[in-house]
MILUMMI-419070 format. One record per residue (C-alpha): residue number from 1; residue in one letter; x, y, z. Coordinates in nm, 4 decimals. Layout:
% residues N
PT    nr   rest          X          Y          Z
PT   NUM      A          X          Y          Z
...
This chain:
% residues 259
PT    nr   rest          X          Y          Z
PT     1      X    10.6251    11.0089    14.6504
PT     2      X    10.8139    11.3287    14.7628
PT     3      X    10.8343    11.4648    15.1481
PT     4      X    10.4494    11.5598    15.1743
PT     5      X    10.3326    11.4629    14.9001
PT     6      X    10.0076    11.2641    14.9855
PT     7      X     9.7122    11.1294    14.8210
PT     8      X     9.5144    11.4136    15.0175
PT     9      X     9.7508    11.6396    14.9193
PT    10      X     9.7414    11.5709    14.5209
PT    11      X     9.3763    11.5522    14.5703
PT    12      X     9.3524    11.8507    14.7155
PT    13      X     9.6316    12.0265    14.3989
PT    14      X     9.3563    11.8628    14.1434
PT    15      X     9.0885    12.0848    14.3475
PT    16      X     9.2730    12.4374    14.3524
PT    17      X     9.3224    12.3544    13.9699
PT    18      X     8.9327    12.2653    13.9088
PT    19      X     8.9483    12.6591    13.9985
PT    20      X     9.0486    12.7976    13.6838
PT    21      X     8.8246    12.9455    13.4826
PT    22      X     8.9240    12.8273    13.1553
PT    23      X     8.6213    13.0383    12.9634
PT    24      X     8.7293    13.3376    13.0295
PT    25      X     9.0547    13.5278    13.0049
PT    26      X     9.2538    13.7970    13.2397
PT    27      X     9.5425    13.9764    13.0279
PT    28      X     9.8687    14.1214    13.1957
PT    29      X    10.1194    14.2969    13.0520
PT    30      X    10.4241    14.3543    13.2652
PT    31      X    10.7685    14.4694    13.1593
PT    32      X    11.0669    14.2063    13.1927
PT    33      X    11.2504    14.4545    13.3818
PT    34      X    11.0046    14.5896    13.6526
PT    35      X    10.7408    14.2371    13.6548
PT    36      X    10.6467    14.2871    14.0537
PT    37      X    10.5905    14.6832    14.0281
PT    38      X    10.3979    14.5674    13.6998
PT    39      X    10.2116    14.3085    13.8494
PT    40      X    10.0764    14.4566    14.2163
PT    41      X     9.9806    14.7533    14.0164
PT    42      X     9.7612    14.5773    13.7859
PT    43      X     9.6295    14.3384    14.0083
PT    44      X     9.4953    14.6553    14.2776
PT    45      X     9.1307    14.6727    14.0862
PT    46      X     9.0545    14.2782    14.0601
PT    47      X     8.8735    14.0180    14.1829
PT    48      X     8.9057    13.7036    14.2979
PT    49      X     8.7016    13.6569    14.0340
PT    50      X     8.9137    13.7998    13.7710
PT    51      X     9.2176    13.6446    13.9277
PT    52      X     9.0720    13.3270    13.8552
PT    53      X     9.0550    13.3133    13.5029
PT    54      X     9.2399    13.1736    13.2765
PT    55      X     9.5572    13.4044    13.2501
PT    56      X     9.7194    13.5295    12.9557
PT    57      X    10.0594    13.6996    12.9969
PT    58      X    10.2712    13.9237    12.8116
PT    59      X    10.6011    13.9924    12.8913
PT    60      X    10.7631    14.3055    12.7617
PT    61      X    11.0781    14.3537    12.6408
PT    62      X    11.2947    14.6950    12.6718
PT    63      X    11.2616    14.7376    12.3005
PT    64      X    10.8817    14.6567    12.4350
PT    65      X    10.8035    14.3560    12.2170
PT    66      X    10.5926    14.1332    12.3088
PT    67      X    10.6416    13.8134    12.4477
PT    68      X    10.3942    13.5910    12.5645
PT    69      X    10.4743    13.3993    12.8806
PT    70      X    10.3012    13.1110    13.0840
PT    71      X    10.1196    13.1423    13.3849
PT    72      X    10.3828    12.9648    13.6080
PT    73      X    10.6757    13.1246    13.4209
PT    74      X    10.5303    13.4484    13.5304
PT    75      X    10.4007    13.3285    13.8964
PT    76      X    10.7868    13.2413    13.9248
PT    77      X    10.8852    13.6049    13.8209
PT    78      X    10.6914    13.7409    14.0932
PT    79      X    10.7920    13.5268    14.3611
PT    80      X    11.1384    13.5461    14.2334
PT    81      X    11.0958    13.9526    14.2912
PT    82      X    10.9078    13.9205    14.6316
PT    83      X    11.1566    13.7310    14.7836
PT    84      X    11.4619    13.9109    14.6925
PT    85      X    11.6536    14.0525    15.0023
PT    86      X    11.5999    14.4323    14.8402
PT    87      X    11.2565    14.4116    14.8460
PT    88      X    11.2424    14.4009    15.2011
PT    89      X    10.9644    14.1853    15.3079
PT    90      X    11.0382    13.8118    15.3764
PT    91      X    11.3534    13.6913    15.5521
PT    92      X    11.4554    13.3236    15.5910
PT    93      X    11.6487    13.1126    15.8244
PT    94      X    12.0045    12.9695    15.7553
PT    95      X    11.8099    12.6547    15.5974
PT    96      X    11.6295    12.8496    15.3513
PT    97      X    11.2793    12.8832    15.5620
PT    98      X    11.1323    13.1883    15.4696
PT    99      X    10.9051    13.3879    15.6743
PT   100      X    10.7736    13.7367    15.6777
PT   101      X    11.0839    14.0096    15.8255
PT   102      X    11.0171    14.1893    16.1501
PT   103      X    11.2029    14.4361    15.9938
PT   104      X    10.9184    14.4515    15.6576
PT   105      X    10.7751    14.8124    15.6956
PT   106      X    10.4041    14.7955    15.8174
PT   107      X    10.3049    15.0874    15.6045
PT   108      X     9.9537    15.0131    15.3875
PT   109      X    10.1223    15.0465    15.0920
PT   110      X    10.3894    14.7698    15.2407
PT   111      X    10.1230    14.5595    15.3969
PT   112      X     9.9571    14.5870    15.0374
PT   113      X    10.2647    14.3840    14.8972
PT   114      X    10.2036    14.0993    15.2020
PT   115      X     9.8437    14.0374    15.0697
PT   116      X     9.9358    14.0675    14.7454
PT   117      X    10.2326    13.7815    14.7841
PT   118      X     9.9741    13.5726    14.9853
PT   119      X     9.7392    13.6061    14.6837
PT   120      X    10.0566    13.4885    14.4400
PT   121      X    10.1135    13.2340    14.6601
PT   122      X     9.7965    13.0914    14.6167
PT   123      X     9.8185    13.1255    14.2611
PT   124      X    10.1137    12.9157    14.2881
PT   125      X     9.9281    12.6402    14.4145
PT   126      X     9.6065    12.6681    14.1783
PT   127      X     9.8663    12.6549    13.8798
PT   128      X    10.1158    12.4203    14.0430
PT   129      X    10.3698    12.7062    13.9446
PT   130      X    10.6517    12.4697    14.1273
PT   131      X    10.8357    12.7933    14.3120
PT   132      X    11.0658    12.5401    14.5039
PT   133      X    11.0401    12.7979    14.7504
PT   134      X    10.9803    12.6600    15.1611
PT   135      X    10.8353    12.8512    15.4179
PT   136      X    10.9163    12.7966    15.8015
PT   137      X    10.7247    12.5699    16.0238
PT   138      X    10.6162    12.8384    16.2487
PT   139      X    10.4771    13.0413    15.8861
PT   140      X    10.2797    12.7586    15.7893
PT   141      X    10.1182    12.6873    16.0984
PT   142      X     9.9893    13.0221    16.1540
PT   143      X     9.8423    12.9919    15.7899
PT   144      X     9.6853    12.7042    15.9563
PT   145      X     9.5947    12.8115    16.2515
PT   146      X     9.7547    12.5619    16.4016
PT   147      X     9.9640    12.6690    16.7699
PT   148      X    10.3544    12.7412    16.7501
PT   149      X    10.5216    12.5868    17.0429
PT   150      X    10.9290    12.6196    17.1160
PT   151      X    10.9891    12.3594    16.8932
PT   152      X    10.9333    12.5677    16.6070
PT   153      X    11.2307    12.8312    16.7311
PT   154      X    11.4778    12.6001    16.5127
PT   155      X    11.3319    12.6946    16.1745
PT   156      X    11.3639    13.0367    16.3200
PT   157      X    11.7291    13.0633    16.4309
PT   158      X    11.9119    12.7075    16.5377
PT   159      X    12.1159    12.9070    16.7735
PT   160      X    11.8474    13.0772    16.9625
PT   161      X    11.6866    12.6943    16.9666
PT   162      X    12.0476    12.6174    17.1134
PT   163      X    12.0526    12.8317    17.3478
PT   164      X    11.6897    12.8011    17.4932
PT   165      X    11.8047    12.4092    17.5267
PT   166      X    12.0796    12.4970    17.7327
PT   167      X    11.9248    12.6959    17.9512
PT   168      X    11.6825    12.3670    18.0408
PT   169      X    11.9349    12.2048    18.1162
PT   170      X    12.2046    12.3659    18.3024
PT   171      X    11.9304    12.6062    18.4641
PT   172      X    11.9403    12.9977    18.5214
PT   173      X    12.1349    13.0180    18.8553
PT   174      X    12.4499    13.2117    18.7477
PT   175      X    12.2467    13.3923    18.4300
PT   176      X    12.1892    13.7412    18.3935
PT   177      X    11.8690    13.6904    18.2032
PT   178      X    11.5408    13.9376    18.2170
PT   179      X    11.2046    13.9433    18.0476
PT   180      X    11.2428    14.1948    17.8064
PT   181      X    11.4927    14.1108    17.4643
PT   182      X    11.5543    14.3498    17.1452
PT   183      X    11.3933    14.2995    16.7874
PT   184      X    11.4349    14.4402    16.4289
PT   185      X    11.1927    14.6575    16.3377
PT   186      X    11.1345    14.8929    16.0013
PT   187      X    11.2558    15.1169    16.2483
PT   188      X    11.5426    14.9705    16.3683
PT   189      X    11.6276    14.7844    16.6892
PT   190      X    11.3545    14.8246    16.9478
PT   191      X    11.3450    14.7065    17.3519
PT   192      X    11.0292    14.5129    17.3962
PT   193      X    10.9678    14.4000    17.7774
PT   194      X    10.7422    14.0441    17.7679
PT   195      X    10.5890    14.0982    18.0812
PT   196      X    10.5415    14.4311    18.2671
PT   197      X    10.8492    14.5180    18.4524
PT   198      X    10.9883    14.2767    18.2580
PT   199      X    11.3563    14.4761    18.2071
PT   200      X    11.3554    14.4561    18.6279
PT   201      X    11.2174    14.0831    18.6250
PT   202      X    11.5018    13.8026    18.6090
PT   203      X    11.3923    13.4483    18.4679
PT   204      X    11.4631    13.1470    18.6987
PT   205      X    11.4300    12.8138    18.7001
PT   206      X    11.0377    12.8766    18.8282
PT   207      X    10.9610    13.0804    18.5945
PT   208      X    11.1440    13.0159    18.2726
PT   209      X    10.8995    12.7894    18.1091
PT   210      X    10.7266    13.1060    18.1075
PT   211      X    10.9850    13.2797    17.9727
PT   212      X    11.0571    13.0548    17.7039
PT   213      X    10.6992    13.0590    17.5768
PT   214      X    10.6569    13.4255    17.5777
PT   215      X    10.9733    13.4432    17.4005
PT   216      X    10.8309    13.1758    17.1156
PT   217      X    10.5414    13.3974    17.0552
PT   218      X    10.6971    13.7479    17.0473
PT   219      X    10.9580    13.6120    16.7516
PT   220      X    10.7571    13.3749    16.5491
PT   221      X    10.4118    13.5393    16.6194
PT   222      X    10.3521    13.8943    16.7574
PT   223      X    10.7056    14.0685    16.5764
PT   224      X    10.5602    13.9614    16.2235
PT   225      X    10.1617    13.9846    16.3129
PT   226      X    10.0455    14.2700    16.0406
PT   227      X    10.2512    14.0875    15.8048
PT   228      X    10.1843    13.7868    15.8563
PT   229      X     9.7699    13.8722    15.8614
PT   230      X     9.7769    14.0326    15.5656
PT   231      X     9.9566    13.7466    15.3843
PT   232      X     9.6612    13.5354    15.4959
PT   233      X     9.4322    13.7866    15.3668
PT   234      X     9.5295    13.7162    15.0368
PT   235      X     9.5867    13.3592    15.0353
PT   236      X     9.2900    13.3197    15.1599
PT   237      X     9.0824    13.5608    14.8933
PT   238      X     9.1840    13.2143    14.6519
PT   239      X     9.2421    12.9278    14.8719
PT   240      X     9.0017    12.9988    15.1801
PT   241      X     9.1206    12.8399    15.5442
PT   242      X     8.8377    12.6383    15.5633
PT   243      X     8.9637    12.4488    15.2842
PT   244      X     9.3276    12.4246    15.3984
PT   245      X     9.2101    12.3350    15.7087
PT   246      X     9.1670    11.9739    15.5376
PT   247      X     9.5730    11.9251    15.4928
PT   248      X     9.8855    11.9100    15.7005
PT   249      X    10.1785    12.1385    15.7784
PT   250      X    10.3867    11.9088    15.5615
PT   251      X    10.1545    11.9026    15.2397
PT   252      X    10.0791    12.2492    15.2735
PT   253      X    10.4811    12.2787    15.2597
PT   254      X    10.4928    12.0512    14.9805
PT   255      X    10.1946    12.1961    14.8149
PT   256      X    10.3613    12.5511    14.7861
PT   257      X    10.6934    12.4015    14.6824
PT   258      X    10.5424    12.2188    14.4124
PT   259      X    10.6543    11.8990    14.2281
């Protein structure tokens, strides 16, 4: 049995699966070159419904012959596309965690693409499409609803993790630290102040559980919000929370990284 892989969990692929509906078909036609373009484009007039049936796929070559593809191989195509760096709208840790970039444009047409990947993602599950693809701890939770806490800063940056653990230890006495830190944004580096006054207000050993918790939630929370709500949006047009509720972190993990 493989890290979070569970009878729930297996249980619980078998359901998404039961989903398909295998009377009736959805065609797409995409072009080898350009399948995410292809794809979103398509996919802007459907249902969930529609999404839900079985799906036939053509792949088109540049001489534009027709191949047909399988479900997974093209769920894999997409996710392959959505992920890469130049598309600009998931980032991932130095362990391969991915998560939604702070630096992803929040734009309609951009927060169009998050749903849409949520919605693929989902897809991925109901056709066990395999991606091998992770997502952080922190990601996953808030698909969950379940609360970040600091722990979660290591699948976000181990040395900001590092540094936070240092601090608890050796204290803030000869630190020049202040409530207020810089993020990437669409728009480029931006100041954000955590409390008010926060550039004026320096963290000490009374207050830097404080600290540290407001810093959790701006990076793995509040930086990525839009993004990260609009991903749910989609995954959840397919696989509802109410009935991810029923499974773990860990098999949710497992569950979009497939067998």
């Amino acid at each position: 049995m493989s890290t979070g892989e569970t009878p729930r969990s297996r249980e619980f692929q078998e359901q998404q699966k039961g989903k398909i509906n295998t009377s009736s078909e959805m065609e797409i036609k995409v072009h080898q070159i350009n399948v995410l373009n292809d794809s979103f484009e398509q996919f802007q007039n459907c249902t969930p419904s529609d999404y839900l049936k079985q799906l036939k796929v053509h792949l088109i070559e540049s001489n534009e012959k027709l191949n047909e593809s399988s479900p997974k191989e093209w769920i894999n195509l997409v996710i392959n596309d959505l992920l890469k760096p130049q598309t600009n709208l998931f980032t991932h840790s130095e362990h391969n965690a991915y998560f939604p970039s702070s630096k992803s444009s929040t734009s309609p047409e951009s927060l169009k693409l998050f749903k849409f990947s949520g919605l693929i993602f989902a897809l991925s599950i109901i056709y066990d499409a395999s991606p091998q693809i992770s997502f952080a701890s922190f990601f996953l939770k808030q698909i969950l609803h379940i609360p970040i806490t600091q722990e979660d800063i290591k699948d976000y940056d181990p040395n900001i993790y590092d540094s936070f653990d240092y601090f608890k230890k050796h204290g803030f006495d000869k630190t020049e630290l202040y409530f207020d830190t810089i993020i990437n944004t669409s728009e480029g580096q931006k100041n954000v102040e955590l409390i008010p006054n926060g550039e004026n207000t320096k963290v000490t050993d009374e207050n830097k559980d404080q600290y540290f918790n407001l810093m959790t939630d701006l990076l793995l929370s509040k930086s990525i919000k839009e993004q990260t709500n609009a991903f749910c949006e989609g995954f959840y047009s397919l696989v509802p929370l109410q009935e991810i509720q029923s499974i773990t972190e860990e098999e949710l993990k497992h569950l979009i990284y497939g067998s």
